[in-house]
Backbone as JSON Lines, residues from 0, in Angstrom:
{"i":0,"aa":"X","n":[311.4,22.26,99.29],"ca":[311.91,22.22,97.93],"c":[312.69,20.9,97.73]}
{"i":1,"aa":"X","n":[312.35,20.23,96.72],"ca":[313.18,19.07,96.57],"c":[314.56,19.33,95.91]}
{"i":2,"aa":"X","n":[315.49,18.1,96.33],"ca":[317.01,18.58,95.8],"c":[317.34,17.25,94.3]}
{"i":3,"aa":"X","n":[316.2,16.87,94.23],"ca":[316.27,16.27,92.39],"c":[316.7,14.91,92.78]}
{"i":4,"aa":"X","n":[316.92,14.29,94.27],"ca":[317.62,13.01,94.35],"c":[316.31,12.11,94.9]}
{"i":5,"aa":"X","n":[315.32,12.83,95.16],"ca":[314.01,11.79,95.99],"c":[313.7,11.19,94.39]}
{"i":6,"aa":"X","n":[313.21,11.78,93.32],"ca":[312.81,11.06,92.24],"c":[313.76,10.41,91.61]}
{"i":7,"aa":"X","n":[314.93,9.89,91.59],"ca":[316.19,9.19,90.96],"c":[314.98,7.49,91.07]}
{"i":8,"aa":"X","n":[315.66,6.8,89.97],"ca":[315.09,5.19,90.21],"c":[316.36,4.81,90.1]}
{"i":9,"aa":"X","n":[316.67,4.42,91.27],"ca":[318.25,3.17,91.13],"c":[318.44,2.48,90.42]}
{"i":10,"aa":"X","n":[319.49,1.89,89.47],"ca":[319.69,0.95,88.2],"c":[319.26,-0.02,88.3]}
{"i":11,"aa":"X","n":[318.96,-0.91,89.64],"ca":[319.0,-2.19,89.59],"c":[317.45,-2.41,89.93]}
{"i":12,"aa":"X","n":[316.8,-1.52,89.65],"ca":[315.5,-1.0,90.07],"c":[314.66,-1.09,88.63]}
{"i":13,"aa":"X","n":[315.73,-0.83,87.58],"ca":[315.08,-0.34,86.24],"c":[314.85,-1.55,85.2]}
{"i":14,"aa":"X","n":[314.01,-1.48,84.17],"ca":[313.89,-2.92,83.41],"c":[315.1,-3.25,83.01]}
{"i":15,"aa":"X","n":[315.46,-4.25,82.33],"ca":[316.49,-4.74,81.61],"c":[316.92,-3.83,80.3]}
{"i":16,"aa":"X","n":[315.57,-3.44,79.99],"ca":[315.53,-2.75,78.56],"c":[316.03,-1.24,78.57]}
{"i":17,"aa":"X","n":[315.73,-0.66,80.05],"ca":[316.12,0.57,80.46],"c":[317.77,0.25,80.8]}
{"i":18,"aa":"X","n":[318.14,-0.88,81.59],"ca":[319.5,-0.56,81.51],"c":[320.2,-0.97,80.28]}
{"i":19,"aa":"X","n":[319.8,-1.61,79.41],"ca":[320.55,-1.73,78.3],"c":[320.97,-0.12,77.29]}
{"i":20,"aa":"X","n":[319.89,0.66,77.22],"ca":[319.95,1.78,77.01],"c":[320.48,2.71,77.19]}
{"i":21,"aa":"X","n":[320.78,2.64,78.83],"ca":[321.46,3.36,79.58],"c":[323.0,3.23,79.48]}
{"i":22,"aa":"X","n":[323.1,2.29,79.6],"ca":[324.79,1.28,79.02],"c":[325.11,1.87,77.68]}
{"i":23,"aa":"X","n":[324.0,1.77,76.36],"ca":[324.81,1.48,75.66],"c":[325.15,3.58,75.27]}
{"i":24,"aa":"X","n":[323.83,4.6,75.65],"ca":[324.74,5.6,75.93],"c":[325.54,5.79,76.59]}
{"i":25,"aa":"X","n":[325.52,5.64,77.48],"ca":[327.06,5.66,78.23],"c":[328.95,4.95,77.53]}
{"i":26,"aa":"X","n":[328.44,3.93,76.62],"ca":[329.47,3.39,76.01],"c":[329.4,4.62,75.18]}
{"i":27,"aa":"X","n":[328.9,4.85,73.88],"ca":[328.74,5.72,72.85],"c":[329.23,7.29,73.35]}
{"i":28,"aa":"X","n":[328.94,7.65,74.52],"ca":[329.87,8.53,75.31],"c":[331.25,8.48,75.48]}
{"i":29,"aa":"X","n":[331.33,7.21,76.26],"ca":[332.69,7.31,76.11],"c":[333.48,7.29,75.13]}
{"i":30,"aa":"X","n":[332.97,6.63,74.08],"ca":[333.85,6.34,72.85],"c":[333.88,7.88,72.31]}
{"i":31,"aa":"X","n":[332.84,8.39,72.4],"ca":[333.07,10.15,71.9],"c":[334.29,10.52,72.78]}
{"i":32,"aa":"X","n":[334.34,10.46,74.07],"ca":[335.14,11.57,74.6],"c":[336.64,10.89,74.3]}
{"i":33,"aa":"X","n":[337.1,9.56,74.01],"ca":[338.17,9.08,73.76],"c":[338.81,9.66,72.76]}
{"i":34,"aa":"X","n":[337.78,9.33,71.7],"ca":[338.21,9.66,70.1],"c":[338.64,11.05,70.29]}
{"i":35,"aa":"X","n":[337.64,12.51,71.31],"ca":[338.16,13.59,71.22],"c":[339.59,13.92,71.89]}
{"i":36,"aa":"X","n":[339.44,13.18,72.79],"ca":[340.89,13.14,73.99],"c":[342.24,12.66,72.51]}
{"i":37,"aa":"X","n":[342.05,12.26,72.12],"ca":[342.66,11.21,71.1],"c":[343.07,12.51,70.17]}
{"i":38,"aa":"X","n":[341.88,12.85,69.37],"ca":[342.48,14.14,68.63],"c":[343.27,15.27,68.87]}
{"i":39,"aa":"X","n":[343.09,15.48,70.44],"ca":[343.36,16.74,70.65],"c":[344.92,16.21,70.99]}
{"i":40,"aa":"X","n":[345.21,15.23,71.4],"ca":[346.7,14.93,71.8],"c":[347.12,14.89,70.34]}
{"i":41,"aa":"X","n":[346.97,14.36,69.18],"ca":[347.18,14.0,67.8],"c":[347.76,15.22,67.67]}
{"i":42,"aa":"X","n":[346.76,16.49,67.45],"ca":[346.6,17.48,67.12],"c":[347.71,18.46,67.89]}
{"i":43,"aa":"X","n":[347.95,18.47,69.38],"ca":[349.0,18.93,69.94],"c":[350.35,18.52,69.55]}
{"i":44,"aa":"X","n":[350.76,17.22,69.12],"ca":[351.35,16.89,68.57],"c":[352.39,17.18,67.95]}
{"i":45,"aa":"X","n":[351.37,17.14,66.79],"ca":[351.21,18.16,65.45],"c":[351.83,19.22,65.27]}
{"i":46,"aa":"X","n":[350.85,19.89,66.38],"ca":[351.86,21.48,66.29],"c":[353.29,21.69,67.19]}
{"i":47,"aa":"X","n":[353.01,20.42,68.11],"ca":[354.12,20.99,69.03],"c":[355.57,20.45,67.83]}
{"i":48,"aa":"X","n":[355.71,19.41,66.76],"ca":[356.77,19.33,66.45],"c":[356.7,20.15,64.81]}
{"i":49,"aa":"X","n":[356.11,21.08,65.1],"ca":[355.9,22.04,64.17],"c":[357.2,23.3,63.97]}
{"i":50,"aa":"X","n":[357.88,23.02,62.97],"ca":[359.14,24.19,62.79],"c":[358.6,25.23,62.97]}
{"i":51,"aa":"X","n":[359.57,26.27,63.46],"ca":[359.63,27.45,63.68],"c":[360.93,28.58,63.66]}
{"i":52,"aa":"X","n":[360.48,29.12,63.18],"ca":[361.77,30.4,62.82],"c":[361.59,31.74,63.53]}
{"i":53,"aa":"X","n":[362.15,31.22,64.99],"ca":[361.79,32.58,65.88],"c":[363.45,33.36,66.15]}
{"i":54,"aa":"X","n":[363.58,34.53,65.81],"ca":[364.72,35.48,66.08],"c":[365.16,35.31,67.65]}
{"i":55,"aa":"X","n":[364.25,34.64,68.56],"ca":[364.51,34.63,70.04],"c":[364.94,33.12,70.02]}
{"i":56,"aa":"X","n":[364.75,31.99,69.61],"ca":[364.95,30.63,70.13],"c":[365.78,30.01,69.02]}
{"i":57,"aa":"X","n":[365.49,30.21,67.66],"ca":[366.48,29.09,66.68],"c":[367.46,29.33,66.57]}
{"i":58,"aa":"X","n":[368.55,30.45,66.84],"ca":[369.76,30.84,66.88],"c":[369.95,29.31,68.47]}
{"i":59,"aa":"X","n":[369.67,29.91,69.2],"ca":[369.81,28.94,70.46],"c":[369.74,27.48,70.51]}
{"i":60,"aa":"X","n":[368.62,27.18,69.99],"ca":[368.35,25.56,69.76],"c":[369.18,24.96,69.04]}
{"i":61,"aa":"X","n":[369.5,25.63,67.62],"ca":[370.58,25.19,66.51],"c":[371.52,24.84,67.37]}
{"i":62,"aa":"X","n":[372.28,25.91,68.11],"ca":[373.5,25.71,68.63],"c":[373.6,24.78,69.65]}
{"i":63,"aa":"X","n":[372.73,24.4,70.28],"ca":[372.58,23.14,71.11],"c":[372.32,21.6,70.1]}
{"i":64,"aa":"X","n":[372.03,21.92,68.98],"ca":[372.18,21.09,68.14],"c":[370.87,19.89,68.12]}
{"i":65,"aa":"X","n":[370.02,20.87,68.72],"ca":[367.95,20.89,68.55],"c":[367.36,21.73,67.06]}
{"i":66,"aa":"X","n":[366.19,21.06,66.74],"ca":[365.52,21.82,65.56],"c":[365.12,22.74,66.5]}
{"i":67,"aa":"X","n":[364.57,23.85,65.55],"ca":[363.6,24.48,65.91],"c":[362.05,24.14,65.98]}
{"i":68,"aa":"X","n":[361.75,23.73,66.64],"ca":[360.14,23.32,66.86],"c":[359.52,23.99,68.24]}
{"i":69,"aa":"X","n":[358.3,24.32,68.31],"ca":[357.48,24.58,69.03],"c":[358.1,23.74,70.43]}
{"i":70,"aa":"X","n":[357.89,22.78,70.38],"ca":[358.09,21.79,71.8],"c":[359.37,21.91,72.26]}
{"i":71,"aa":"X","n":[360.34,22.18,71.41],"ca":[361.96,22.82,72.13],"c":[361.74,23.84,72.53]}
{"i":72,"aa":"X","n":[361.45,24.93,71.64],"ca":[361.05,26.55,72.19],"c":[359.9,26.41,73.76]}
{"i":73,"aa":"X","n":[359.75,25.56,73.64],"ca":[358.65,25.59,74.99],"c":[359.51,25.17,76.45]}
{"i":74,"aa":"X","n":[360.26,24.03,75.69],"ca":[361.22,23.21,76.88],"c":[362.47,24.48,77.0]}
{"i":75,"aa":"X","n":[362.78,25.27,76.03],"ca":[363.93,26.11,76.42],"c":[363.39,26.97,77.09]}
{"i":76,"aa":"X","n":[361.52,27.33,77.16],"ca":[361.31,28.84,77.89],"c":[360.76,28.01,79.18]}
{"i":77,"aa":"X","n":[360.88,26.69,79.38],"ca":[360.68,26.21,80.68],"c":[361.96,26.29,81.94]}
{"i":78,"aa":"X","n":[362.75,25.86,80.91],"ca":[364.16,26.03,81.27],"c":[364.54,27.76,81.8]}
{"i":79,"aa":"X","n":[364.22,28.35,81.31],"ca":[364.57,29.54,81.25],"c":[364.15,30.41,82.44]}
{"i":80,"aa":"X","n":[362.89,29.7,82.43],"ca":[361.8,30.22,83.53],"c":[362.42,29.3,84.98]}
{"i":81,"aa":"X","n":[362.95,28.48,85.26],"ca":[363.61,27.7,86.16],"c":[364.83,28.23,86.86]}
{"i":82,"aa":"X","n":[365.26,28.81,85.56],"ca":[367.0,29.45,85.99],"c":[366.52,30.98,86.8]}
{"i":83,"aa":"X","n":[365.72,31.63,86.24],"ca":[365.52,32.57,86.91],"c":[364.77,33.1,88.08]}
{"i":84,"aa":"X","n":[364.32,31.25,88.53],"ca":[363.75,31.33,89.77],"c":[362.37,30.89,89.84]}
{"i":85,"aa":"X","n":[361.94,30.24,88.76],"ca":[360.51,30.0,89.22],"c":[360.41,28.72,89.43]}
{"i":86,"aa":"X","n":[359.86,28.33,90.77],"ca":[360.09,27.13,91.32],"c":[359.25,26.13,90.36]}
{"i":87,"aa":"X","n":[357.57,26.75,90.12],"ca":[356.94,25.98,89.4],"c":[357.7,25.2,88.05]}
{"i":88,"aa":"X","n":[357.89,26.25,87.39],"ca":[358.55,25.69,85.92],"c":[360.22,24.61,86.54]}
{"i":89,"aa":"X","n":[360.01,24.51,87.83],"ca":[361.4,23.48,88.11],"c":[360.97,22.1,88.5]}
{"i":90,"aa":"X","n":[360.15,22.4,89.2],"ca":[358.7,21.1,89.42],"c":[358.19,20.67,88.4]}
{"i":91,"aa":"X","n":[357.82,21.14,87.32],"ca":[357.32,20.75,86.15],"c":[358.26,20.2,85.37]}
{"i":92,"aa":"X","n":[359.36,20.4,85.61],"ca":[360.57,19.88,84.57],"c":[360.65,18.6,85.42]}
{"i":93,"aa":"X","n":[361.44,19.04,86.25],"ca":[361.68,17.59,87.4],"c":[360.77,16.6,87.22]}
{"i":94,"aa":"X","n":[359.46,16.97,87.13],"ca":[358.21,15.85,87.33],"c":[358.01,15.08,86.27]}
{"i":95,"aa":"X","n":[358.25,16.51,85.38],"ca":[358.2,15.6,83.49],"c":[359.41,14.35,83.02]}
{"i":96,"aa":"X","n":[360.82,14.54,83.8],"ca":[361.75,13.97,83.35],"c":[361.51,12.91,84.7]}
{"i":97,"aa":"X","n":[360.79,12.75,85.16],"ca":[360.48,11.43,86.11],"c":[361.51,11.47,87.72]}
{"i":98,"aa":"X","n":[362.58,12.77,87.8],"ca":[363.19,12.81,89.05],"c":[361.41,13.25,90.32]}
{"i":99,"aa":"X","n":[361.79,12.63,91.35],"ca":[362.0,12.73,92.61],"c":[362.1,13.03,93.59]}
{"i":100,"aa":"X","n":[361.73,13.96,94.7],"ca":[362.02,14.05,95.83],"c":[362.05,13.39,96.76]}
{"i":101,"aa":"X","n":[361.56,11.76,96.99],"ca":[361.13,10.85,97.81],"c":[362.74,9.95,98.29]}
{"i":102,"aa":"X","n":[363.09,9.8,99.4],"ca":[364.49,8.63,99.42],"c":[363.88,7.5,98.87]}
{"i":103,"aa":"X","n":[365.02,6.55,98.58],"ca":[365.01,5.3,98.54],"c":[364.22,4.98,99.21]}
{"i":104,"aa":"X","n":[364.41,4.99,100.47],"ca":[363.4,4.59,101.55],"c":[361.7,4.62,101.09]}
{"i":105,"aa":"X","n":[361.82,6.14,101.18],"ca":[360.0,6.26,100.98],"c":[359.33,4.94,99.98]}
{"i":106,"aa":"X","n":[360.26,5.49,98.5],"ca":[360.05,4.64,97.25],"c":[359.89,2.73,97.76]}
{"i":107,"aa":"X","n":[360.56,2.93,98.52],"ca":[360.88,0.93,98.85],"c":[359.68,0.27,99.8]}
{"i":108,"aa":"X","n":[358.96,1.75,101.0],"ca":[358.37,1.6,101.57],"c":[356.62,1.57,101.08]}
{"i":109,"aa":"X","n":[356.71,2.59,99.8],"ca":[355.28,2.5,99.03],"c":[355.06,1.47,98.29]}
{"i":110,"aa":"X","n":[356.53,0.57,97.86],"ca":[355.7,-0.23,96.54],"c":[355.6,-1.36,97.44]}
{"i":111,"aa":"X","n":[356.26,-1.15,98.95],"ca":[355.93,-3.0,99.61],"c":[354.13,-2.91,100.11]}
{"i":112,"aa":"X","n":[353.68,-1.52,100.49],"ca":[352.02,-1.4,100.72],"c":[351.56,-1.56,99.29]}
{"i":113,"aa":"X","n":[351.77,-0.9,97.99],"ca":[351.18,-1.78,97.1],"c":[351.42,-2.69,96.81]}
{"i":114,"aa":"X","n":[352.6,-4.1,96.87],"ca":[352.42,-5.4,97.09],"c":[351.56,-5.85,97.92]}
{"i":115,"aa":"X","n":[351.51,-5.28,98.8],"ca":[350.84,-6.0,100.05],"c":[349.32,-5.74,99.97]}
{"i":116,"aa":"X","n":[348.63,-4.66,99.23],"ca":[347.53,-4.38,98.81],"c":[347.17,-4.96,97.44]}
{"i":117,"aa":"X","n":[347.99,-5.38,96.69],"ca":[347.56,-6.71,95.53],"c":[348.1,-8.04,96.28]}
{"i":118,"aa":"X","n":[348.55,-8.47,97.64],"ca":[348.39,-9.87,97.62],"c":[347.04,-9.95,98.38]}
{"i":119,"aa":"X","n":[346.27,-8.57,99.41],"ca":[345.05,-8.81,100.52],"c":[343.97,-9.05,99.17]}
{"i":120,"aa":"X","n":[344.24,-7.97,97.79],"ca":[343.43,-8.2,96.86],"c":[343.17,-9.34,96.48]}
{"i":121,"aa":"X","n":[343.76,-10.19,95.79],"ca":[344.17,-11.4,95.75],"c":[343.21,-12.38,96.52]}
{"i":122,"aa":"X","n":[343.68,-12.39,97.82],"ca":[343.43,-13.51,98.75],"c":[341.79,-13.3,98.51]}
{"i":123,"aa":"X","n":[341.47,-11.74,98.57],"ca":[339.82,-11.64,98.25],"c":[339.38,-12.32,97.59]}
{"i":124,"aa":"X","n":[340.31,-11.94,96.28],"ca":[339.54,-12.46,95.2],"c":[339.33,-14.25,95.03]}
{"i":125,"aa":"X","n":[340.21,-14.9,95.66],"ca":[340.3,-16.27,95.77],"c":[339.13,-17.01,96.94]}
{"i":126,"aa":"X","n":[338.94,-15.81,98.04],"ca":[338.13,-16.01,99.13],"c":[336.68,-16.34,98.39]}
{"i":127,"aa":"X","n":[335.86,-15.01,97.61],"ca":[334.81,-14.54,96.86],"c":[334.8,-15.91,96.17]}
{"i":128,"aa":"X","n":[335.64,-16.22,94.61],"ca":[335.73,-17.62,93.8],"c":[335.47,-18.67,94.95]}
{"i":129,"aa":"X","n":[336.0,-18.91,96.58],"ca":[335.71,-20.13,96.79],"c":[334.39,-20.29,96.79]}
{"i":130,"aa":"X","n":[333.99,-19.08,98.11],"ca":[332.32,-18.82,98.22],"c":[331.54,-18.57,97.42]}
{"i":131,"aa":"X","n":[331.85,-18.51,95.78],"ca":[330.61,-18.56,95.06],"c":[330.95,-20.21,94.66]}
{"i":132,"aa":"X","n":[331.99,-20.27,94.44],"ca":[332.37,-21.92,94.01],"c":[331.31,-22.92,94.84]}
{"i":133,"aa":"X","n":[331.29,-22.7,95.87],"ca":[330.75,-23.34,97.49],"c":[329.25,-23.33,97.16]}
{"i":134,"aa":"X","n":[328.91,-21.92,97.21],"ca":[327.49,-21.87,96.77],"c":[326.99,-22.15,95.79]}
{"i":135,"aa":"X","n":[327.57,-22.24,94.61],"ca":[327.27,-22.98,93.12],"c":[327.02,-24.62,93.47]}
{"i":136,"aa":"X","n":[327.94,-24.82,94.34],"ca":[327.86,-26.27,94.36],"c":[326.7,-26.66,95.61]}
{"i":137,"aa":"X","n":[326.16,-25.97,96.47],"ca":[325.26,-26.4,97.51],"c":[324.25,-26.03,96.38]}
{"i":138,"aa":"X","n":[324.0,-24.9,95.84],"ca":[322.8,-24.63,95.02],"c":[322.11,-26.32,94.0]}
{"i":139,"aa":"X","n":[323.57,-27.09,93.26],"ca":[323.42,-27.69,92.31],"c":[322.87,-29.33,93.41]}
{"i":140,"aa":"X","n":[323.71,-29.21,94.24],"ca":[323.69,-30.85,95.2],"c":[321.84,-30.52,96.21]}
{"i":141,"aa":"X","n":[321.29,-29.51,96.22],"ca":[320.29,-29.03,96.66],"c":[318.96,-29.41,95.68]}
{"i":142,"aa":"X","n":[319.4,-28.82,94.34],"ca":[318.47,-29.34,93.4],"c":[318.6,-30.61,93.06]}
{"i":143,"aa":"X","n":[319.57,-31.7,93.2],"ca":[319.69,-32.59,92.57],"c":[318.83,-33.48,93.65]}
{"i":144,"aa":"X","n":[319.42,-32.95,94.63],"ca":[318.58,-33.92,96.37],"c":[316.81,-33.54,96.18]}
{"i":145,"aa":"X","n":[316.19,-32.41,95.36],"ca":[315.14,-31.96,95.61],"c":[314.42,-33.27,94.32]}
{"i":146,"aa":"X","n":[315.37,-33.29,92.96],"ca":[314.65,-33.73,92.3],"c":[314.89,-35.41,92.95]}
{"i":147,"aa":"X","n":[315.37,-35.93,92.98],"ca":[315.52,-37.75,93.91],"c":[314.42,-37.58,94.77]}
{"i":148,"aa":"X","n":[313.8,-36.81,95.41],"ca":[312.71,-36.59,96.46],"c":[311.86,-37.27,96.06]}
């Protein structure tokens, strides 16, 4: 039984005209799923700063001197859910307000490997530019020696 990957034709395999096609659905895709990603945050939005008049939360929020909206009532039943022990909803707060569990240390020790992984990048990328630089130029001093022949 075949598993659907023996008949695949590799891209670089396919006419010009086939990958142009292929590209430009794939763009037209993405631009769909953006625009939807796009709405649906719009749209959450929307409702999350959406008033509300709940007998359980706007007495509370007022007095903290918050509207009543959806996105407070959510952050107060996150809160709420934290105090009474649920670790998740404490992780989720923590994570949302950008705290931490890592020392100084850890933090000082990850961003010197990502320095150090954008300067090896780097040097690549300068390595690659010489060697095509190099080969652009044997290619051009090659033809020029072929046509003097």
């Amino acid at each position: 039984m075949a598993h659907g990957h023996e008949n695949l034709i590799p891209f670089n395999k396919r006419t010009e005209e086939e990958q142009r096609e292929i590209r430009s659905k794939g763009g037209k895709a993405s631009g769909e799923a953006r625009r939807r990603k796009a709405d649906f945050r719009k749209t959450l939005n929307q409702l999350l700063t959406t008033e509300i008049n709940s007998d359980e939360w706007t007495p509370l929020l007022n007095s903290l001197g918050l509207e009543s909206t959806l996105e407070a009532a959510v952050n107060m039943a996150m809160i709420k859910e934290a105090m009474s022990g649920n670790v998740k909803a404490y992780t989720a707060i923590r994570d949302t307000i950008g705290q931490t569990t890592k020392s100084e240390e850890d933090i000082k020790e990850q961003e010197e490997r990502i320095q150090g992984v954008k300067l090896d990048n780097t040097a690549k990328r300068q390595q690659a530019k010489a060697e095509e630089s190099s080969s652009l130029a044997d290619a051009i001093e090659e033809a020029f020696n072929e046509r003097n022949e």
